[in-house]
C-alpha positions in Angstrom: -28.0 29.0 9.4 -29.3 25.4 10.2 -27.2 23.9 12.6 -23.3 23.9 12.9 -20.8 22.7 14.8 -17.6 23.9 15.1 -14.0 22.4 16.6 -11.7 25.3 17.2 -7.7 23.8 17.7 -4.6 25.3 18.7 -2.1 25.6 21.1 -3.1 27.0 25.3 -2.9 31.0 25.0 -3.6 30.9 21.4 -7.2 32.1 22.3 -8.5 29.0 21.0 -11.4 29.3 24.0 -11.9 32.6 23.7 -12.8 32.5 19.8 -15.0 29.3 20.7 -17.0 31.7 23.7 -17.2 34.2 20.5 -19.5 32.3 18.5 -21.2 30.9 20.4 -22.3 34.1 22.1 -22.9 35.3 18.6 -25.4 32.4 18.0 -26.9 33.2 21.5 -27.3 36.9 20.4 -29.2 36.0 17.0 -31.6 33.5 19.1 -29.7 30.1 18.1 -29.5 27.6 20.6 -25.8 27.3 21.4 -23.4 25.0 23.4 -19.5 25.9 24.2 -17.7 22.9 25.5 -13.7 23.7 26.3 -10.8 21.5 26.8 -7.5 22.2 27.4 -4.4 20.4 28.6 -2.5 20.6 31.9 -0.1 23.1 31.0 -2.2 26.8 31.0 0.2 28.2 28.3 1.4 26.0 25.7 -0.6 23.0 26.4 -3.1 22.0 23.7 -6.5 23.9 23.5 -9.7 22.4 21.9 -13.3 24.2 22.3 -16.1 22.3 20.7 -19.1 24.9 19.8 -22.8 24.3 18.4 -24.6 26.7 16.9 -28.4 25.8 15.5 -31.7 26.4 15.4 -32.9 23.3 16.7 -32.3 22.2 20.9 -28.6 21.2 21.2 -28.7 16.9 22.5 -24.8 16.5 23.2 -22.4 19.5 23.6 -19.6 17.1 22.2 -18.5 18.1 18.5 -17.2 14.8 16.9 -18.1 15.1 13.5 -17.1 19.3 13.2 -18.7 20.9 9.9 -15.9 23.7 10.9 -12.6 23.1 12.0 -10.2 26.0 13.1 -7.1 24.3 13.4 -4.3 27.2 14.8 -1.4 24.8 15.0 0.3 21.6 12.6 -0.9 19.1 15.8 -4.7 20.3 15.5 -4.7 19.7 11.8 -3.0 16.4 11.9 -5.3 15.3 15.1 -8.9 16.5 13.8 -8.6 17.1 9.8 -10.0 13.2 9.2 -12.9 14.1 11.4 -14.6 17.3 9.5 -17.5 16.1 8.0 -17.5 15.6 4.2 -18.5 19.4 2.9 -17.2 21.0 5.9 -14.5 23.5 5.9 -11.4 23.7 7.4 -9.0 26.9 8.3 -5.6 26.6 9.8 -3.8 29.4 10.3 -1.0 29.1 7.9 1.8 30.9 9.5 1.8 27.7 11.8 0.0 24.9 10.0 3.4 23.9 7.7 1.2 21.5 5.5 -1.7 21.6 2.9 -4.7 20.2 3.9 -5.3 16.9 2.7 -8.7 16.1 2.2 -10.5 16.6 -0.8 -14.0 17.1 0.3 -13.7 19.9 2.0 -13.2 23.5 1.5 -10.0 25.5 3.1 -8.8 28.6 3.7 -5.5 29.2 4.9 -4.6 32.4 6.4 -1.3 33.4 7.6 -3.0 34.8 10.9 -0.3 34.8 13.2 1.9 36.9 10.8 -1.1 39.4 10.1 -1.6 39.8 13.6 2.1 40.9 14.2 2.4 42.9 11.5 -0.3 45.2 12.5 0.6 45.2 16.3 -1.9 42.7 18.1 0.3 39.7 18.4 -2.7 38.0 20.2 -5.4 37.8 18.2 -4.8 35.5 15.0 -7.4 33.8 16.7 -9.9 36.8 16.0 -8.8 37.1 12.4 -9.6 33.6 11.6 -13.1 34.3 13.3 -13.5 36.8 10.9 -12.6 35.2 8.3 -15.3 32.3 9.0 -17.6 34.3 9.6 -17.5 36.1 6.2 -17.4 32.7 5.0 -20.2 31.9 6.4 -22.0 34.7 5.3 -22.5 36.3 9.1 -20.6 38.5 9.3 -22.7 41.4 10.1 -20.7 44.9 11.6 -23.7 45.0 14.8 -24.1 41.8 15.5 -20.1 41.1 15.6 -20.2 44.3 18.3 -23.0 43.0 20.5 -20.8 39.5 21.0 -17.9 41.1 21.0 -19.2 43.2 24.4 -20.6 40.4 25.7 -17.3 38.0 26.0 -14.7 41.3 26.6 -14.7 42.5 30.2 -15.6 45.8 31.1 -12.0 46.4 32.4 -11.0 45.2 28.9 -13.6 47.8 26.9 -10.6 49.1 25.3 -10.2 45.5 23.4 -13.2 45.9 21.5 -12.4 48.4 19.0 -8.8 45.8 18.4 -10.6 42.9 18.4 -13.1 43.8 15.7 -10.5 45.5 14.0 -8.6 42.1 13.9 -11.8 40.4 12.8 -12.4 43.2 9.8 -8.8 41.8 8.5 -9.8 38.3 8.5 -12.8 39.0 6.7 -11.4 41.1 4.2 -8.2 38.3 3.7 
């Protein structure tokens, strides 16, 4: 992988941050140089949520992804605020259960996953966010069962150890969509 940068979108308890901290520690893990630059609003739940992550083999200059070859965009605002700044090529997914539009540009190439509603209808309500990581990283051709593991114990909490088995679960769905 040469270097990518990635904007992930959504709403504040979406996981938006949490999926961004995911790949990034996944780059980390395969020796990429990495940045993970969050943003969120004011309100902790329900505020907007935007986390900026480069992942490359080259020395990351500027942690701030304005041109994002990847944009996960979890809600309809994300995708109307940041679809016109995916660079030409890049790839978009919105999660489609939320995102009530098609995507408009041309240049790009989209996948659409109902993530929210996969995620309730197999019992983890929280983690459409880890489906759509899945799912781009399938696309991306890196999705790879031990390396996905390693990252995934590195950003869950040992309190949280049960999570891991869910969360990679959630991510086998996504790539498999």
């Amino acid at each position: 992988m040469s270097t990518k940068q990635f904007l992930f979108s959504g709403f504040g308890g979406q996981g938006i941050l949490f999926a961004g901290k995911f790949v990034a520690y996944k780059g980390l893990m395969a020796g990429k140089n990495v940045s993970w630059l969050p943003s969120y609003g004011p309100e902790m739940r329900g505020g907007t949520a935007s986390c900026g992550v480069i992942v490359g083999d080259e020395a990351v200059g500027s942690p701030i992804v304005s041109t994002p070859d990847v944009l996960v965009a979890m809600n309809l605002p994300s995708l109307d605020k940041y679809e016109s700044s995916v660079a030409p090529g890049g790839i978009i997914f919105v999660d489609s259960t939320l995102v009530t539009r098609p995507v408009n540009r041309t240049d790009v190439t989209v996948y659409a996953l109902p993530a929210t509603q996969m995620a309730s209808d197999n019992g983890t309500p929280t983690l459409a966010n880890m489906i759509l990581v899945g799912k781009i990283l399938e696309a991306l051709g890196e999705f790879d069962e031990e390396g996905v593991r390693a990252a995934l114990g590195k950003v869950i909490s040992a309190k949280r150890a049960d999570m891991l088995d869910v969360n990679f679960n959630a991510m086998k769905l996504g790539a498999n969509y």
